[in-house]
N, CA and C atoms of all chains as a GROMACS GRO file, in nm:
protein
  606
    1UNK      N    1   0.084  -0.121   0.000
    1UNK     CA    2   0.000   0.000   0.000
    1UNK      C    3   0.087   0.125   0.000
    2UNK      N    4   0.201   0.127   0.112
    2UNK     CA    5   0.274   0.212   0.110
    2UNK      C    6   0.346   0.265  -0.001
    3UNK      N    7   0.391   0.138  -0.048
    3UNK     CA    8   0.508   0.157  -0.170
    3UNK      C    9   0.408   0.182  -0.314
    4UNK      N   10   0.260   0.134  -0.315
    4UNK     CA   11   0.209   0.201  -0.426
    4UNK      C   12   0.194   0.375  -0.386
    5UNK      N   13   0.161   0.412  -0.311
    5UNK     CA   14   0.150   0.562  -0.308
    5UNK      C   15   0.293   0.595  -0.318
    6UNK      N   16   0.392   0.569  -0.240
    6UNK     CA   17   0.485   0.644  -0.322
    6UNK      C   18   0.555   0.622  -0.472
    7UNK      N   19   0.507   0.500  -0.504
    7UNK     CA   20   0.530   0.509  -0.675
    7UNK      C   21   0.438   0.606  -0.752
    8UNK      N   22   0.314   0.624  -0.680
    8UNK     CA   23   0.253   0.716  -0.750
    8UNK      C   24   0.316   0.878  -0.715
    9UNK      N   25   0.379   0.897  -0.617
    9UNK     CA   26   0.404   1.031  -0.613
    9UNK      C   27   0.529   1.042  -0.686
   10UNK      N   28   0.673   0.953  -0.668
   10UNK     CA   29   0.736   0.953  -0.757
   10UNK      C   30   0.692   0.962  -0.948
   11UNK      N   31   0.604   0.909  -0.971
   11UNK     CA   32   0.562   0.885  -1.110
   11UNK      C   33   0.491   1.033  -1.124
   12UNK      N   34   0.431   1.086  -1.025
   12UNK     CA   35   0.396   1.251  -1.073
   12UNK      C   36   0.472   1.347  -1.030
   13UNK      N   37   0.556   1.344  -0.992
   13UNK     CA   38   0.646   1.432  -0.992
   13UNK      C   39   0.788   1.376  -1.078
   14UNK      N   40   0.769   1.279  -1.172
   14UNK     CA   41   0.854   1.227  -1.228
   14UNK      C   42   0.973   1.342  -1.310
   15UNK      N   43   0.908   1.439  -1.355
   15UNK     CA   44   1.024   1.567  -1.430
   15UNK      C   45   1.088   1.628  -1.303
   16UNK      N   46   1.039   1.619  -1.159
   16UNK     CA   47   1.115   1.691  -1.062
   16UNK      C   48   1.214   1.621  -1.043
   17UNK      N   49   1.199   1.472  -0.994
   17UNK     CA   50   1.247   1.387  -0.956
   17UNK      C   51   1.391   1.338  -1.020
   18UNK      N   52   1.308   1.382  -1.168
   18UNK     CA   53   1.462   1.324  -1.206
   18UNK      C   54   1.570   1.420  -1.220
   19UNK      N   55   1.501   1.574  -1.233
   19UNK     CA   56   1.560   1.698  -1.223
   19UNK      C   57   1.645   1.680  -1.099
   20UNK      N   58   1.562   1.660  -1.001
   20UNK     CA   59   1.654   1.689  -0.872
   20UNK      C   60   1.753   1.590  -0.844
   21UNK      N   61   1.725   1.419  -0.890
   21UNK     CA   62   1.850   1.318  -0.865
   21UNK      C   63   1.932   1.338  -0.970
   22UNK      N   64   1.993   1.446  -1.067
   22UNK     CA   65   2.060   1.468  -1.151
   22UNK      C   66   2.131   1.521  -1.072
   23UNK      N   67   2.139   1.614  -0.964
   23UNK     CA   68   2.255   1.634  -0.901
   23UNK      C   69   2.268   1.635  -0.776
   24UNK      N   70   2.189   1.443  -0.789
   24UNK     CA   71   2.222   1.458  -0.618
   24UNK      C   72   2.309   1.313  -0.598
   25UNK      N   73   2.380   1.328  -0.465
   25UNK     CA   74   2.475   1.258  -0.408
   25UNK      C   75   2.329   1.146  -0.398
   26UNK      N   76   2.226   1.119  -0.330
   26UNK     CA   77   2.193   1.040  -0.307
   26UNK      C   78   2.027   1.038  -0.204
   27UNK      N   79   1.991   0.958  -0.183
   27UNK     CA   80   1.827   0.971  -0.163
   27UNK      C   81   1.830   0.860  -0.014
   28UNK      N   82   1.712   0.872   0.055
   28UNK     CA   83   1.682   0.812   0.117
   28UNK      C   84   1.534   0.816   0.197
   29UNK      N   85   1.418   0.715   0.155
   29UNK     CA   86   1.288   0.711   0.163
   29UNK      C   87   1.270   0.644   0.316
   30UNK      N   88   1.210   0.694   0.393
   30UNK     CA   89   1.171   0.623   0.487
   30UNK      C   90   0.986   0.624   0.588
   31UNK      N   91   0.970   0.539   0.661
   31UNK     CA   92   0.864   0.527   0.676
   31UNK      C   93   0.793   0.579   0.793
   32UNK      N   94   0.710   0.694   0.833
   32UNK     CA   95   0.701   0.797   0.932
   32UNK      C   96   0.669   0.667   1.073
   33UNK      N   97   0.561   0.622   1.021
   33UNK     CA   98   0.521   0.512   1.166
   33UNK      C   99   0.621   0.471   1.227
   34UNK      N  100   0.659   0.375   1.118
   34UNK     CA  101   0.773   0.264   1.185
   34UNK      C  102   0.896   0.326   1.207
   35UNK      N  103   0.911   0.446   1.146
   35UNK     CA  104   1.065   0.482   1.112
   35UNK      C  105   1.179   0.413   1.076
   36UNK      N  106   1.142   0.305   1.016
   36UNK     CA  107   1.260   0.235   0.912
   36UNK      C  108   1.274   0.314   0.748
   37UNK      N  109   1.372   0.206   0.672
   37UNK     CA  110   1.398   0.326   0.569
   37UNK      C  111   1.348   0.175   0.498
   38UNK      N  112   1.272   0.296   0.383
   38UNK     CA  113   1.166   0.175   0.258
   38UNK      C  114   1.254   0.180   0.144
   39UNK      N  115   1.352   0.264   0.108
   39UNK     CA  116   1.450   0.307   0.000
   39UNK      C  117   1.541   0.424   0.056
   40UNK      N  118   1.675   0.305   0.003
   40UNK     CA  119   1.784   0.434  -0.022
   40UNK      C  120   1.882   0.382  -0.070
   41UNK      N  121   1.956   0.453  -0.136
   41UNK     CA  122   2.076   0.483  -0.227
   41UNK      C  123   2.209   0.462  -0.102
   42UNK      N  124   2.199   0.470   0.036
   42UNK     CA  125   2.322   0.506   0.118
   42UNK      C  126   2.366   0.330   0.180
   43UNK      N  127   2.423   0.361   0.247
   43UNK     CA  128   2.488   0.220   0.322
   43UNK      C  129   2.347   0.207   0.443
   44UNK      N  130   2.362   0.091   0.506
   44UNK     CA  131   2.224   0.131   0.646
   44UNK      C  132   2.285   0.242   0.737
   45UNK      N  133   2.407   0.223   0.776
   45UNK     CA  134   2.413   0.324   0.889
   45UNK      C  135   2.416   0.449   0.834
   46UNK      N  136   2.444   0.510   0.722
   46UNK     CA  137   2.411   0.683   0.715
   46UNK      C  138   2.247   0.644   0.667
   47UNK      N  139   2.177   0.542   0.620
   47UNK     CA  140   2.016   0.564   0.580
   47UNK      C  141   1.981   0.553   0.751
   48UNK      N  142   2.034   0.500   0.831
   48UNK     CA  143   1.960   0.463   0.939
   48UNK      C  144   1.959   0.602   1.013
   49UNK      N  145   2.070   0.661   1.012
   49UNK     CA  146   2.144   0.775   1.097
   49UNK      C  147   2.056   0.931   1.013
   50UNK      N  148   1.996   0.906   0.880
   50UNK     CA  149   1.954   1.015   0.836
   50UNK      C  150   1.744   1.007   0.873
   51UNK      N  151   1.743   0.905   0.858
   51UNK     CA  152   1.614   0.855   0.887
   51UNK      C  153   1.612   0.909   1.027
   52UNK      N  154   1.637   0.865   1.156
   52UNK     CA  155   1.593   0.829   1.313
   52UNK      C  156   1.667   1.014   1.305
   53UNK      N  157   1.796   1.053   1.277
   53UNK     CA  158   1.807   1.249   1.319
   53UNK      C  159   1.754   1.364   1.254
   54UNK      N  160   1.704   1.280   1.094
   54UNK     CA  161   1.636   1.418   1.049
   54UNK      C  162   1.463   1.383   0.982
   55UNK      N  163   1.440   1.255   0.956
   55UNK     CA  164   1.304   1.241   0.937
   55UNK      C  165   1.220   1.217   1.034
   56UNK      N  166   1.300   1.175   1.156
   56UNK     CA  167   1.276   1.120   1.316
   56UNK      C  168   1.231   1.289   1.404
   57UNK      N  169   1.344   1.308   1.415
   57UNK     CA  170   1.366   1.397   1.533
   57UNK      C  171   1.341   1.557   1.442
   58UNK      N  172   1.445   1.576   1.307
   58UNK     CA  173   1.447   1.727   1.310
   58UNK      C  174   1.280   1.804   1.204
   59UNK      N  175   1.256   1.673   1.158
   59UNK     CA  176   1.071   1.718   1.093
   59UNK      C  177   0.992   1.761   1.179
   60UNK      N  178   0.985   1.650   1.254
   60UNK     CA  179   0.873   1.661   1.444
   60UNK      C  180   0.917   1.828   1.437
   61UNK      N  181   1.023   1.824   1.459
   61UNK     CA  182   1.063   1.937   1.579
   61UNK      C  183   1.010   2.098   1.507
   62UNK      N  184   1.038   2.061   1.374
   62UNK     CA  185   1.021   2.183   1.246
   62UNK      C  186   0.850   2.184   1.201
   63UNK      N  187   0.806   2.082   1.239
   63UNK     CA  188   0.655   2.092   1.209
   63UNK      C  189   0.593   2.126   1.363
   64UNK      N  190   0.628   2.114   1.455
   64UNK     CA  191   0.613   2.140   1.595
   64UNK      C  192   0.622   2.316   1.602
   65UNK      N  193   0.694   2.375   1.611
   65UNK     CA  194   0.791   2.532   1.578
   65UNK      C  195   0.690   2.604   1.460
   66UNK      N  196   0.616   2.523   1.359
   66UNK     CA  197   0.570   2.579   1.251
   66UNK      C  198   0.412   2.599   1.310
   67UNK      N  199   0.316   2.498   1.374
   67UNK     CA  200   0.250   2.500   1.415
   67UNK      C  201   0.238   2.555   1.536
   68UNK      N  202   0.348   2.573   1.651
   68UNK     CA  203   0.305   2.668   1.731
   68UNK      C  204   0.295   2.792   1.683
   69UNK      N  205   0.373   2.856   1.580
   69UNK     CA  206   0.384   3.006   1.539
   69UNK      C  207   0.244   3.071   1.472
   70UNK      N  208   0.183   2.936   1.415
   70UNK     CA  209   0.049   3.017   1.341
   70UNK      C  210   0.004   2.840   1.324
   71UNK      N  211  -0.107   2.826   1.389
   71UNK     CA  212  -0.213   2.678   1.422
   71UNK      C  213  -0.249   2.669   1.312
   72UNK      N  214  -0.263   2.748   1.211
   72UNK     CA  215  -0.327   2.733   1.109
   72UNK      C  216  -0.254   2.739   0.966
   73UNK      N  217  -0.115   2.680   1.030
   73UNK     CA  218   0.010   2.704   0.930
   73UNK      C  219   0.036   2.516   0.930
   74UNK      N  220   0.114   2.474   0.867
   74UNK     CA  221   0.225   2.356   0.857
   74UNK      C  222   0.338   2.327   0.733
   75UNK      N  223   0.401   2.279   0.829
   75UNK     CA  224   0.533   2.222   0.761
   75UNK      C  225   0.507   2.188   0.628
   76UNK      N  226   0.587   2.209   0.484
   76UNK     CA  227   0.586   2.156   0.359
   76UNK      C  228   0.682   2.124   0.302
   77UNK      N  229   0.778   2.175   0.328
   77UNK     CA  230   0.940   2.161   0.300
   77UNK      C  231   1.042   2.167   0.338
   78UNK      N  232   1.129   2.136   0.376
   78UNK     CA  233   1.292   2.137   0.447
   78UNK      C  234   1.369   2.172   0.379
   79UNK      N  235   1.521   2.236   0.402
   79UNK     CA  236   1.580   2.250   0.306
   79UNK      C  237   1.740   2.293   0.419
   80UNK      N  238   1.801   2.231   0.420
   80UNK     CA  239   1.891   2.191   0.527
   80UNK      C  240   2.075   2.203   0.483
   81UNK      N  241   2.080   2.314   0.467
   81UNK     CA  242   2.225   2.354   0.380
   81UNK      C  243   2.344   2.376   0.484
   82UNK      N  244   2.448   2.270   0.456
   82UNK     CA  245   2.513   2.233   0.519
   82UNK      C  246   2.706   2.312   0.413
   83UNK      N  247   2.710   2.316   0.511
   83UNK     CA  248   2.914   2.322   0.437
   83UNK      C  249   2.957   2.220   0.351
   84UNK      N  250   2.876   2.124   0.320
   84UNK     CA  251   2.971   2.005   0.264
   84UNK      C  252   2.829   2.010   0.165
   85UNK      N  253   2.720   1.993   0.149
   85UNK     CA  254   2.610   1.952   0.064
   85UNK      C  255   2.476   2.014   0.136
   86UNK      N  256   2.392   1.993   0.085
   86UNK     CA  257   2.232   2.051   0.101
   86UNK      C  258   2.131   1.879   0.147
   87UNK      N  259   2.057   1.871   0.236
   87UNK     CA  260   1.935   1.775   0.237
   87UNK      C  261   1.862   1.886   0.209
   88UNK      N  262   1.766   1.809   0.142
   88UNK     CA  263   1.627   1.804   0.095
   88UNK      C  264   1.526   1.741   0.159
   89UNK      N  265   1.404   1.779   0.200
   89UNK     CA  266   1.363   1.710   0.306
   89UNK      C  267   1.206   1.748   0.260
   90UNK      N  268   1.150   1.661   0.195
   90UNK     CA  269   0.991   1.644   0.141
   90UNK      C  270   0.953   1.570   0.294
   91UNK      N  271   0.864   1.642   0.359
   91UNK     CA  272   0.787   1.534   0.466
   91UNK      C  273   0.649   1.512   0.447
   92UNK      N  274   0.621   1.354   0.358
   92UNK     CA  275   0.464   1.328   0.299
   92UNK      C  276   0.439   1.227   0.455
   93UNK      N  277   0.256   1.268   0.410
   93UNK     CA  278   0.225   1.173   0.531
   93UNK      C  279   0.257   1.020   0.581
   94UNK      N  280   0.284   0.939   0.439
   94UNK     CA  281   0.285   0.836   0.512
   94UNK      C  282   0.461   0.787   0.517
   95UNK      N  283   0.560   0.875   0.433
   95UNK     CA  284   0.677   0.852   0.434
   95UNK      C  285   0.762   0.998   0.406
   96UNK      N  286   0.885   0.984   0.417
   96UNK     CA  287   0.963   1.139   0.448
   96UNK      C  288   1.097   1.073   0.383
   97UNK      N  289   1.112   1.202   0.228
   97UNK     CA  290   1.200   1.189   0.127
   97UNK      C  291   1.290   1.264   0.170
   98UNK      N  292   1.438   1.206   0.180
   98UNK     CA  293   1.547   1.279   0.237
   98UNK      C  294   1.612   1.282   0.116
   99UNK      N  295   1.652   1.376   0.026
   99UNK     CA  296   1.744   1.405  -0.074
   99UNK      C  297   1.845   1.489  -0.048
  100UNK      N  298   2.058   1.413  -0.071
  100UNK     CA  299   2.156   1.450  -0.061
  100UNK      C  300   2.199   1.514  -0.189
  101UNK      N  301   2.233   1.680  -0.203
  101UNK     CA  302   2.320   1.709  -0.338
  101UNK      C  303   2.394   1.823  -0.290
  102UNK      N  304   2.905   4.602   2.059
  102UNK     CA  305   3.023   4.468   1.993
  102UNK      C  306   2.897   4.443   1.907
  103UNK      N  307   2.835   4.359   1.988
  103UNK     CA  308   2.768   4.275   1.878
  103UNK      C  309   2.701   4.350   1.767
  104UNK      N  310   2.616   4.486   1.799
  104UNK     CA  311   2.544   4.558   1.692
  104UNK      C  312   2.660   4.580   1.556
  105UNK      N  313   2.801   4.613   1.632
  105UNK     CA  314   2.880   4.629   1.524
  105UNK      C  315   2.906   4.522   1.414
  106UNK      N  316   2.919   4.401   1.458
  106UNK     CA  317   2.932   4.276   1.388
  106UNK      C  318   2.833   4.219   1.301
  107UNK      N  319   2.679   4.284   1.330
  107UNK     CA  320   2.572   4.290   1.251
  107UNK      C  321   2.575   4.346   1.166
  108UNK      N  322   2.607   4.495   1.182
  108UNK     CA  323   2.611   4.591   1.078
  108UNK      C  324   2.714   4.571   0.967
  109UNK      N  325   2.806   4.472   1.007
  109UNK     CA  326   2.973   4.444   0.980
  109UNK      C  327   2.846   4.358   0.839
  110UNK      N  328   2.814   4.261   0.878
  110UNK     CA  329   2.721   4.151   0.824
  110UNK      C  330   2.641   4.225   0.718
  111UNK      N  331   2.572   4.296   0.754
  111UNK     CA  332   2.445   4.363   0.687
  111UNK      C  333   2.527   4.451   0.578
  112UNK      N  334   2.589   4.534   0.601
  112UNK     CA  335   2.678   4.596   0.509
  112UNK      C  336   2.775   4.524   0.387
  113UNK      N  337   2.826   4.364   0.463
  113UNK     CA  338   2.914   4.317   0.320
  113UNK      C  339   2.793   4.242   0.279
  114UNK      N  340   2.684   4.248   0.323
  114UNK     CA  341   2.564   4.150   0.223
  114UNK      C  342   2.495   4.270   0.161
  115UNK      N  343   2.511   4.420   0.185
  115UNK     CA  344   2.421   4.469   0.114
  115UNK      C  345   2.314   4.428  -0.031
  116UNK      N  346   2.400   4.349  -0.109
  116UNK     CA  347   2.327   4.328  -0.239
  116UNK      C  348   2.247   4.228  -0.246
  117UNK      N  349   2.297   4.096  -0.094
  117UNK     CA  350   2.185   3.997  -0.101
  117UNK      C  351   2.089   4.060  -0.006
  118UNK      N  352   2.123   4.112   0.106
  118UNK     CA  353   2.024   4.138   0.167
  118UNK      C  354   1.866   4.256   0.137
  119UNK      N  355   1.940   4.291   0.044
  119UNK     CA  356   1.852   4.397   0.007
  119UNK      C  357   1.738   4.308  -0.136
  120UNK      N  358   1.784   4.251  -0.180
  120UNK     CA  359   1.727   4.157  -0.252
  120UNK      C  360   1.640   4.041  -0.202
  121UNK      N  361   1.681   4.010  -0.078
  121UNK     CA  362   1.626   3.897  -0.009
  121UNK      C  363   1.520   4.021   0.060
  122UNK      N  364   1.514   4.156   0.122
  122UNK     CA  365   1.450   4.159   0.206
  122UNK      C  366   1.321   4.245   0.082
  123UNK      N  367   1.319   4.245  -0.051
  123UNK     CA  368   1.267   4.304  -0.121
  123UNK      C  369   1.092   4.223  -0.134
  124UNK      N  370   1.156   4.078  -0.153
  124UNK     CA  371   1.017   3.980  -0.124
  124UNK      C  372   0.992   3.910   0.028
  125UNK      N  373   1.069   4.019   0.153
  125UNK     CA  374   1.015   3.984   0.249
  125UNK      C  375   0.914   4.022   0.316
  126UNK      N  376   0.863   3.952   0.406
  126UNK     CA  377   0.703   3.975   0.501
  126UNK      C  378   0.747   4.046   0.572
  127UNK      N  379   0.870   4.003   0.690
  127UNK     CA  380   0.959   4.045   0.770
  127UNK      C  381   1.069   3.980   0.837
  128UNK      N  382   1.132   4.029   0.891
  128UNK     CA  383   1.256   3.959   0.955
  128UNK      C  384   1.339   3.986   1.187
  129UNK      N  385   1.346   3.899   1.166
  129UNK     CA  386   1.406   3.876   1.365
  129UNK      C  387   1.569   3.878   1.329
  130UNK      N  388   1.633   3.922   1.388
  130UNK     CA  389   1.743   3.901   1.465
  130UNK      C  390   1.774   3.879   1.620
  131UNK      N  391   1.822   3.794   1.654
  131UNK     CA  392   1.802   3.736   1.766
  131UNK      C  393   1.925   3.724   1.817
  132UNK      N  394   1.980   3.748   1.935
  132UNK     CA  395   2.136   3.734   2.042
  132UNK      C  396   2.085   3.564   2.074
  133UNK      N  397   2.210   3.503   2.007
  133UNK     CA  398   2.213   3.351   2.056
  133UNK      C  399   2.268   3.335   2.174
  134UNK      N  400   2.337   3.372   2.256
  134UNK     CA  401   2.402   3.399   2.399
  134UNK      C  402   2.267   3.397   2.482
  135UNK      N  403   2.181   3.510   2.459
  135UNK     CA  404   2.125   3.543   2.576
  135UNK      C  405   1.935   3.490   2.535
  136UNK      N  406   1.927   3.445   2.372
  136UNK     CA  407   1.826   3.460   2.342
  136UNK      C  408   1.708   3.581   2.347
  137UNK      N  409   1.778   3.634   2.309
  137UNK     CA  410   1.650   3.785   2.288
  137UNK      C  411   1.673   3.842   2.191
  138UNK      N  412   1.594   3.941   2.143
  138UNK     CA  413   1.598   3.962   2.007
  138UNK      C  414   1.628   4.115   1.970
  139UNK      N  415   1.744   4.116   1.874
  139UNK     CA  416   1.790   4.223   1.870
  139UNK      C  417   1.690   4.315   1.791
  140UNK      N  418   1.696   4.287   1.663
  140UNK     CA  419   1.599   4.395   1.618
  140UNK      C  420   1.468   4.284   1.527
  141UNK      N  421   1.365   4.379   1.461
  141UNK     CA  422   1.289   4.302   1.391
  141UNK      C  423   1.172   4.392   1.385
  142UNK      N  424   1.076   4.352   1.277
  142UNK     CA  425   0.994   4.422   1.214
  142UNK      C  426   0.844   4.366   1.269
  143UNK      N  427   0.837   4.242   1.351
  143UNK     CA  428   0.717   4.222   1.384
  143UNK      C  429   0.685   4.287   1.496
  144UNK      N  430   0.548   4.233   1.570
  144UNK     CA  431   0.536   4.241   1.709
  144UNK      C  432   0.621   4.171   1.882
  145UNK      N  433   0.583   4.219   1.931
  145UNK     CA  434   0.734   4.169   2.064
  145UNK      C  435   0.698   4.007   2.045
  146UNK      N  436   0.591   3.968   2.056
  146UNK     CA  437   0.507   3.852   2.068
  146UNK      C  438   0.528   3.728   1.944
  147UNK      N  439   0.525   3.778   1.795
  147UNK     CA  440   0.604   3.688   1.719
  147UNK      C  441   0.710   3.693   1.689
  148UNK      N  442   0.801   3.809   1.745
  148UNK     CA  443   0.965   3.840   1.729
  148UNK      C  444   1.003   3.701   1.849
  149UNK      N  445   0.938   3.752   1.962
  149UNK     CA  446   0.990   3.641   2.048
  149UNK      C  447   0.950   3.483   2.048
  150UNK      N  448   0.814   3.429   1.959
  150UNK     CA  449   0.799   3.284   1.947
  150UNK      C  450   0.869   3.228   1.865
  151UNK      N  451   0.887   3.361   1.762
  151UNK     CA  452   1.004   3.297   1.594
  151UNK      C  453   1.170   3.256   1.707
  152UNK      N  454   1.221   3.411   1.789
  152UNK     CA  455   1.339   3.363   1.877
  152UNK      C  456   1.352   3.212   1.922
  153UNK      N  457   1.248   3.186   1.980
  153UNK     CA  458   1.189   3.088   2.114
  153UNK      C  459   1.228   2.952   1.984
  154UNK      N  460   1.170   2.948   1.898
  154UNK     CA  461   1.078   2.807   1.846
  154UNK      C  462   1.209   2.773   1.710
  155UNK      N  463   1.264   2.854   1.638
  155UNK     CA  464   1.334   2.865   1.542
  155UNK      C  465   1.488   2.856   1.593
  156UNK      N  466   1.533   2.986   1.622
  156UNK     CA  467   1.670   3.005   1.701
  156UNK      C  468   1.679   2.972   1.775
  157UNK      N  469   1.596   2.922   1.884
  157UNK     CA  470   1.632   2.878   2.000
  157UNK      C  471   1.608   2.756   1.978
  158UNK      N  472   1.548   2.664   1.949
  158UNK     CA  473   1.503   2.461   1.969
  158UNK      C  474   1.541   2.451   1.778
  159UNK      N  475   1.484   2.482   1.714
  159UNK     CA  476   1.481   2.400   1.555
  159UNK      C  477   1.656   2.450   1.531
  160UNK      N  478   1.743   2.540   1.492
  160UNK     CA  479   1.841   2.551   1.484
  160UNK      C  480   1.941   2.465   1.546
  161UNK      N  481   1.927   2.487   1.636
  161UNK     CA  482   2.028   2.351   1.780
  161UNK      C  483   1.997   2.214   1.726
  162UNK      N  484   1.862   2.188   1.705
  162UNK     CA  485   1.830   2.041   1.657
  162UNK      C  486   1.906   1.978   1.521
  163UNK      N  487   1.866   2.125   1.420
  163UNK     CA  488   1.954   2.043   1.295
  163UNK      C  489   2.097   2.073   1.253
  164UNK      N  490   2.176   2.179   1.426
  164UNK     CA  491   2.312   2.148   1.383
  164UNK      C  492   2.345   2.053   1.408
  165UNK      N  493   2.267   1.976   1.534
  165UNK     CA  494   2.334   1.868   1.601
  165UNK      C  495   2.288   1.747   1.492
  166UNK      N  496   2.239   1.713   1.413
  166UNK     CA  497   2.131   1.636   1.287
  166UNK      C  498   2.302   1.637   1.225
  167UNK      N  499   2.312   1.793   1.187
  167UNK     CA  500   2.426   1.752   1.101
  167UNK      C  501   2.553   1.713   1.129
  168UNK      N  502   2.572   1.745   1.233
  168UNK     CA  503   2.699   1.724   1.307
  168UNK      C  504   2.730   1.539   1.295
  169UNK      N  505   2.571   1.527   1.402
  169UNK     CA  506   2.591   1.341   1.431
  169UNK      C  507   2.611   1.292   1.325
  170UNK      N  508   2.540   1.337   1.214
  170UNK     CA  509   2.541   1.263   1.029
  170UNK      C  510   2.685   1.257   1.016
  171UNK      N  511   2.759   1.363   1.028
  171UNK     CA  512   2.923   1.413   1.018
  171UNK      C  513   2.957   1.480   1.091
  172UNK      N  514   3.063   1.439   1.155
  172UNK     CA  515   3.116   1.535   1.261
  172UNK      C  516   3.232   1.635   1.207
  173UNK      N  517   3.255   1.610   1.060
  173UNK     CA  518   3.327   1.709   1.014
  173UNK      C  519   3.212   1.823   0.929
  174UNK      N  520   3.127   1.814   0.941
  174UNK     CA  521   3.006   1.904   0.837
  174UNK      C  522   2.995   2.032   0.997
  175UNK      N  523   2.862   2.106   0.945
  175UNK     CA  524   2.853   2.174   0.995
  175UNK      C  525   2.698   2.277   0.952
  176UNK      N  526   2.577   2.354   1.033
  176UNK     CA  527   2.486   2.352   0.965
  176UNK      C  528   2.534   2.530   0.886
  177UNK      N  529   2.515   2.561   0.803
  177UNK     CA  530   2.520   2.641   0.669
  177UNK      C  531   2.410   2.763   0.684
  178UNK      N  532   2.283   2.704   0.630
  178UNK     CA  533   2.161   2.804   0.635
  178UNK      C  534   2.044   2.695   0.608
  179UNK      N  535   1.937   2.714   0.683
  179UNK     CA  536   1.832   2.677   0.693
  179UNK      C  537   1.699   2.719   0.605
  180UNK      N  538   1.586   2.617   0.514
  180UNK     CA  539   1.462   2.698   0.457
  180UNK      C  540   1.387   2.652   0.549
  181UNK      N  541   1.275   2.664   0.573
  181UNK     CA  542   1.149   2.593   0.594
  181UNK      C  543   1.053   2.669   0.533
  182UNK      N  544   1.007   2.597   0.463
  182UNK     CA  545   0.916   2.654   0.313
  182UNK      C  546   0.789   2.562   0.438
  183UNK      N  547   0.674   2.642   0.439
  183UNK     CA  548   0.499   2.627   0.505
  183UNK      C  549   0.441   2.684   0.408
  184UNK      N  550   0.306   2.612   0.430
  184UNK     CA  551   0.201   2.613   0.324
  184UNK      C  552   0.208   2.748   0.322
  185UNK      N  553   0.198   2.842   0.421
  185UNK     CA  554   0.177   2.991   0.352
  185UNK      C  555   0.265   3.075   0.323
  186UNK      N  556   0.420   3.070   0.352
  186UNK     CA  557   0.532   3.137   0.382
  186UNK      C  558   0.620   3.066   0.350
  187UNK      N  559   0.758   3.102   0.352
  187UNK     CA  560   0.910   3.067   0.416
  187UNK      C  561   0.977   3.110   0.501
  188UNK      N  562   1.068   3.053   0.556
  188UNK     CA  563   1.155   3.109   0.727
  188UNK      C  564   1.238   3.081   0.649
  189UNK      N  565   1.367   3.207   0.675
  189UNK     CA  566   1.520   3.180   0.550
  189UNK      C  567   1.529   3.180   0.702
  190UNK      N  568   1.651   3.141   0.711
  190UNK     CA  569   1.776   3.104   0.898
  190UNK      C  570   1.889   3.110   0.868
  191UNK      N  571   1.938   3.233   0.900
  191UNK     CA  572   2.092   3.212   0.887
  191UNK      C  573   2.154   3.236   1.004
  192UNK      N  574   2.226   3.114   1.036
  192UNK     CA  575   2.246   3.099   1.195
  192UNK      C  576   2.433   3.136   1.180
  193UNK      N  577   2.435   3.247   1.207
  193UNK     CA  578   2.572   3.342   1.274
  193UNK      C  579   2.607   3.289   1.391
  194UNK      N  580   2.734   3.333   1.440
  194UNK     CA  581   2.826   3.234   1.594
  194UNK      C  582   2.715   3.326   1.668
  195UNK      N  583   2.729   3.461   1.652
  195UNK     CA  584   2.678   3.571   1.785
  195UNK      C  585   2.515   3.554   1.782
  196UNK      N  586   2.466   3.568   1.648
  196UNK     CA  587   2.322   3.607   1.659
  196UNK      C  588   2.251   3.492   1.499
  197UNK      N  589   2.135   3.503   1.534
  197UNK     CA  590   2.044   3.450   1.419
  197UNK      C  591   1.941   3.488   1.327
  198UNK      N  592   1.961   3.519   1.193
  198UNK     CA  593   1.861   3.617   1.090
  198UNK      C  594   1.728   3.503   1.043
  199UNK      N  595   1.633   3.528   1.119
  199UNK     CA  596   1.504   3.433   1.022
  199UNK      C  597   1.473   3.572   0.982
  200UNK      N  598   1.468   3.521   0.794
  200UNK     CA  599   1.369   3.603   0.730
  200UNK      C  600   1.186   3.523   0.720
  201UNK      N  601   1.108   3.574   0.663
  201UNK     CA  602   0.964   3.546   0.647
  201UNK      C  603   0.968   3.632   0.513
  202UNK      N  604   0.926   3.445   0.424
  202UNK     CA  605   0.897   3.582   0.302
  202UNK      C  606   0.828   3.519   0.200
   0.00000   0.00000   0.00000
């Protein structure tokens, strides 16, 4: 069930998708409930380590911060620019797209 | 000190900042030391929840995100794109710029 909805969101956003993995280091799909990872491009310990500190802990915390500021606001995008590379951080309801470029 | 080091800031960005603040709503500057907020265009009330919720908890969260990922990285600048807005974050040693825009 899971993995058909996100084939369908991958498949409609298919010109972004491939736009954006054209210059990226690498991807990693994971699953909000369980918080395991359903897809990724990385070894387990950086998919595990990007999953449980930034789809885990730093979404909550950024959709938490967004909704106290205005109740009638929420989280839609991340965008996490670092000295070495940029995450990308799509947080859909039933899974949370971490993209490295 | 510190106002000087702002102005130090604000002055060699003149061309982004004036560009960035052209499609802004408004903007906080905030003392990371003491947490309070240096200057800003809102009310005391969302100058200080943006301080509180952004610079103070979401910033700390995803340096430490990036750090644990790599301990040689480091966090850069922050988006958070919401359904109605964006928060730009540019987190300085002394102080922290969320734009709204």
């Amino acid at each position: 069930m899971l993995t058909i909805q996100l084939e369908n969101v991958v498949r409609k956003n298919a010109e972004n998708t491939e736009r954006i993995m054209r210059n990226a280091i690498g991807y990693v799909v994971s699953n909000n409930a369980l918080g395991t990872v359903i897809q990724s491009t990385f070894d387990n310990s950086t998919s595990g380590g990007i999953t449980k500190l930034i789809s885990g802990v730093l979404v909550p915390t950024a959709r938490s911060a967004v909704r106290d500021l205005d109740t009638t606001n929420d989280l839609a995008f991340l965008r996490i620019a670092t000295r070495k590379f940029e995450y990308l951080v799509a947080p859909e309801k039933e899974f949370t797209i971490v993209v490295m470029q």
